[in-house]
Jmol script that loads the backbone (N, CA, C; Angstrom):
load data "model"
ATOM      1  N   UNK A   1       1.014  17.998  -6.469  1.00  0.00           N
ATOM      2  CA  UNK A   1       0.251  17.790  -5.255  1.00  0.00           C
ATOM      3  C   UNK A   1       0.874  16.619  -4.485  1.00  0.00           C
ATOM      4  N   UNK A   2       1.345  16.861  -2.984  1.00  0.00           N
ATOM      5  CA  UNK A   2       1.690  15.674  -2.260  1.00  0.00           C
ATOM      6  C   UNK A   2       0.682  14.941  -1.782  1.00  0.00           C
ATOM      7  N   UNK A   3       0.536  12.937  -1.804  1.00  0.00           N
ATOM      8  CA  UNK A   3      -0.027  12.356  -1.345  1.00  0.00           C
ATOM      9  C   UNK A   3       0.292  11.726   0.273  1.00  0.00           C
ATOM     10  N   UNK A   4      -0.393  11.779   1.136  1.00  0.00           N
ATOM     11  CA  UNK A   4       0.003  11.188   2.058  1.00  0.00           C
ATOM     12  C   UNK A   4      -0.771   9.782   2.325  1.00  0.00           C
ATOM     13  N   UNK A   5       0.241   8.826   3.046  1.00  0.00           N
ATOM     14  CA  UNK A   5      -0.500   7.972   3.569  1.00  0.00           C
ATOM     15  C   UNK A   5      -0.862   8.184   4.901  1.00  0.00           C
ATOM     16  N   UNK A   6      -2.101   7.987   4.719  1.00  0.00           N
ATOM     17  CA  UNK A   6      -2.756   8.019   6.388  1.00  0.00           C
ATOM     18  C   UNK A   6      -2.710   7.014   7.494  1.00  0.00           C
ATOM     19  N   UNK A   7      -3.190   7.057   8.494  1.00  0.00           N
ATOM     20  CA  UNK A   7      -2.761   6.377   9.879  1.00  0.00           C
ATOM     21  C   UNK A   7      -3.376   5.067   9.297  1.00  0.00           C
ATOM     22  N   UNK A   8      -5.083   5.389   9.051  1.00  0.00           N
ATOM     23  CA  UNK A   8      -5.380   3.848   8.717  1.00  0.00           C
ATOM     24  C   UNK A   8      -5.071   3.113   7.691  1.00  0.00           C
ATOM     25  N   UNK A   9      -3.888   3.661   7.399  1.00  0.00           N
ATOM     26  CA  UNK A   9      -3.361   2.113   6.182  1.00  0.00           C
ATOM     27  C   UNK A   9      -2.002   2.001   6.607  1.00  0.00           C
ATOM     28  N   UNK A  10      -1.610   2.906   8.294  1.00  0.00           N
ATOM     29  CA  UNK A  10      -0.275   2.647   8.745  1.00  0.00           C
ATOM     30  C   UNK A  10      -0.100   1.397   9.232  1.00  0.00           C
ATOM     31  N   UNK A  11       0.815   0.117   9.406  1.00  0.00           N
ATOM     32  CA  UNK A  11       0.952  -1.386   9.358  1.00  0.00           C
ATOM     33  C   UNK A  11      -0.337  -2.230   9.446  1.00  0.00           C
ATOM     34  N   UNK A  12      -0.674  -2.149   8.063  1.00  0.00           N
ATOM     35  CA  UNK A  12      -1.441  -3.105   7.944  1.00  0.00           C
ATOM     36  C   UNK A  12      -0.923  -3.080   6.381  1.00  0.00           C
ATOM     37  N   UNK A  13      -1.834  -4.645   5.377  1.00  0.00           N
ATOM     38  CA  UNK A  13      -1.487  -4.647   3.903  1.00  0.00           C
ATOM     39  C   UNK A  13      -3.093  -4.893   3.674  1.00  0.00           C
ATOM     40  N   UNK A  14      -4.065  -3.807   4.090  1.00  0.00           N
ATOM     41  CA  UNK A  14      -5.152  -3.693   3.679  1.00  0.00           C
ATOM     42  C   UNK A  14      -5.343  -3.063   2.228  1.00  0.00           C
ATOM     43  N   UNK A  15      -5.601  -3.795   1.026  1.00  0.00           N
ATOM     44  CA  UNK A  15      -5.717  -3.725  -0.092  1.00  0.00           C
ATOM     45  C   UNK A  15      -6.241  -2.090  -0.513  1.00  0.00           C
ATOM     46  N   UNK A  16      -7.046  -2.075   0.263  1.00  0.00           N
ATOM     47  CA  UNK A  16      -7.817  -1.024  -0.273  1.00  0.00           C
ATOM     48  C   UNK A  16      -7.388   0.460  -0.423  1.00  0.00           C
ATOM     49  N   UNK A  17      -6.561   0.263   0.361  1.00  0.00           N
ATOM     50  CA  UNK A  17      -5.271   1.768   0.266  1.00  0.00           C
ATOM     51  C   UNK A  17      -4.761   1.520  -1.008  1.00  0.00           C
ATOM     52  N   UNK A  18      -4.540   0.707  -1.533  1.00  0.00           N
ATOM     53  CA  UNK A  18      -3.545   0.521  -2.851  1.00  0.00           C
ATOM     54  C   UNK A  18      -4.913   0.906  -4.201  1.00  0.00           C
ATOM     55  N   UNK A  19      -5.775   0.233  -3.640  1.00  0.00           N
ATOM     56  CA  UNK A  19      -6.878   0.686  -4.847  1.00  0.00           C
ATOM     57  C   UNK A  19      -7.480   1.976  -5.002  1.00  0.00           C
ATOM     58  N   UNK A  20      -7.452   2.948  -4.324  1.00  0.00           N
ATOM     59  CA  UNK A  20      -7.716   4.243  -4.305  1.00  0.00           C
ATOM     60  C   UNK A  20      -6.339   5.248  -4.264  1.00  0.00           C
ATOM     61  N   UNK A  21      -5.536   4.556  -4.270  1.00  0.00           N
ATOM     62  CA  UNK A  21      -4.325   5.846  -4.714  1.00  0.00           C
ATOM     63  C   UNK A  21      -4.253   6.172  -6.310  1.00  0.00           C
ATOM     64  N   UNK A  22      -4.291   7.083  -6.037  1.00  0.00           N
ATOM     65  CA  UNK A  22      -4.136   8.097  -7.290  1.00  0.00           C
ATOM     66  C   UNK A  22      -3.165   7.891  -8.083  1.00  0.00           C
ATOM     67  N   UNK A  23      -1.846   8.074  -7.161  1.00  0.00           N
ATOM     68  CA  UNK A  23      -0.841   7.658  -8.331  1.00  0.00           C
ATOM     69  C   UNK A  23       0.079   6.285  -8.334  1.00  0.00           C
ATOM     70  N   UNK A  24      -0.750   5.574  -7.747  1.00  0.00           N
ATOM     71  CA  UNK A  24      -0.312   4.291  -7.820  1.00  0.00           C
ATOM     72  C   UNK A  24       1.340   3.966  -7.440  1.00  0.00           C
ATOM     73  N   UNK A  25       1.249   4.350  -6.361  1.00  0.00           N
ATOM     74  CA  UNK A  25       2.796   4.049  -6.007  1.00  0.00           C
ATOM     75  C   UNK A  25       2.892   3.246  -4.642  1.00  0.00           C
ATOM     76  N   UNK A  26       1.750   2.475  -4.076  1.00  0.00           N
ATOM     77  CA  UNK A  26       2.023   1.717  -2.927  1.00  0.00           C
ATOM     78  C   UNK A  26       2.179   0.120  -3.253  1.00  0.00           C
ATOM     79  N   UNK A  27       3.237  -0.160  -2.651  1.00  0.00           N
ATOM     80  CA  UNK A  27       3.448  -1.471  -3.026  1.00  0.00           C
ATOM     81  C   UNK A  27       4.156  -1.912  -1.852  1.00  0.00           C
ATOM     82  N   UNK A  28       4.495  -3.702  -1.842  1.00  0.00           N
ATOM     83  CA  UNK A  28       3.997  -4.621  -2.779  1.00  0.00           C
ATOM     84  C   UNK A  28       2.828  -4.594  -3.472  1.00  0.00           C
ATOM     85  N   UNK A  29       2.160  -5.055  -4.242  1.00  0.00           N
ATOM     86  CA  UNK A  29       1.247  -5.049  -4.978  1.00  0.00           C
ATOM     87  C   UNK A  29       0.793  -6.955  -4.742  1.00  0.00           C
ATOM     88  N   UNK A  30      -0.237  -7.582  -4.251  1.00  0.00           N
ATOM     89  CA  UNK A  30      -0.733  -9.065  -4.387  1.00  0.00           C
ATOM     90  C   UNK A  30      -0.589  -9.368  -5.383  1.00  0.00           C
ATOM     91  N   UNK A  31      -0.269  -8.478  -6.949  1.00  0.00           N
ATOM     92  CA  UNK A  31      -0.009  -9.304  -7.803  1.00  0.00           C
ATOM     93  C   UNK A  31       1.951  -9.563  -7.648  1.00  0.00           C
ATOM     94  N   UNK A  32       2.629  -8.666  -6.777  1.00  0.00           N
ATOM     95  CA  UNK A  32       3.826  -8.474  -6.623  1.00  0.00           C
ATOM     96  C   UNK A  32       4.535 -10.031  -5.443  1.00  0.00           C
ATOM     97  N   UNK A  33       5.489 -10.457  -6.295  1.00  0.00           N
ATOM     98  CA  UNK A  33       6.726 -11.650  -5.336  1.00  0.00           C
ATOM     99  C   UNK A  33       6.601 -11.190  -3.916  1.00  0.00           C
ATOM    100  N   UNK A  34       6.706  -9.991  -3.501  1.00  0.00           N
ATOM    101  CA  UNK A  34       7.493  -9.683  -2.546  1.00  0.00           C
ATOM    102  C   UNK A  34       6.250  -9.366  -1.750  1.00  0.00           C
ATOM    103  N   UNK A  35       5.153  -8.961  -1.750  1.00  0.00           N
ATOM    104  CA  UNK A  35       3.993  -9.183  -0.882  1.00  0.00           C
ATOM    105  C   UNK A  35       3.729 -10.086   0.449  1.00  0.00           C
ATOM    106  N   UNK A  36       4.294 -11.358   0.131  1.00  0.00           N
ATOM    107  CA  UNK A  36       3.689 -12.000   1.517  1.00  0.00           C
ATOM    108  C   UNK A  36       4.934 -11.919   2.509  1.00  0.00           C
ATOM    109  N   UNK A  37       6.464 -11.130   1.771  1.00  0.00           N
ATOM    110  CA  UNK A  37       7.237 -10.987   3.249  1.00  0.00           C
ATOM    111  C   UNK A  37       7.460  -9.846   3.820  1.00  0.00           C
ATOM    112  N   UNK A  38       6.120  -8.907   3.447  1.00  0.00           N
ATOM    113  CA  UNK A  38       6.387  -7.371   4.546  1.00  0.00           C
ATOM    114  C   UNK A  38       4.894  -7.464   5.133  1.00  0.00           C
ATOM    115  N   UNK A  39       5.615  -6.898   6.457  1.00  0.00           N
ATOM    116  CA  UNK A  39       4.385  -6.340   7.271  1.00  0.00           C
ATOM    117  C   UNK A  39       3.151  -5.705   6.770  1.00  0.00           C
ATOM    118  N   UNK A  40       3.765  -4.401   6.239  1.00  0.00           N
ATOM    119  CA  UNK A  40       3.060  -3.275   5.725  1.00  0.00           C
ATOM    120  C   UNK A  40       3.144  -3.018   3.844  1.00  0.00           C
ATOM    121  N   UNK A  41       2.398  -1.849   3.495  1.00  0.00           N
ATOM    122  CA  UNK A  41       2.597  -2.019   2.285  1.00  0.00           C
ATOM    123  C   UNK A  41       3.231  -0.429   2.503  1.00  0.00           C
ATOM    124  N   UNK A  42       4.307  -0.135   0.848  1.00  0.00           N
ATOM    125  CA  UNK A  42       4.640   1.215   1.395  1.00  0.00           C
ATOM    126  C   UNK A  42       4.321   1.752  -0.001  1.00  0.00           C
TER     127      UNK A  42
END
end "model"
wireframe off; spacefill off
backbone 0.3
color backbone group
């Protein structure tokens, strides 16, 4: 099954997209280094 990301978690690093994915593949992650130097999360 393909997941898409939707518009409302398009540039922003609103957490909450990352906590409801299924298969856990959006990152940075806040526990992740690289978090506070991207825009968006992918």
């Amino acid at each position: 099954m393909a997941y898409v990301i939707a518009e409302p978690c398009i540039g922003t690093k609103d957490n909450s997209c990352v906590e409801v994915c299924p298969v856990d593949c959006i990152h940075p992650t806040t526990d992740e280094p690289d978090y506070d130097k991207v825009e968006m999360l992918y």
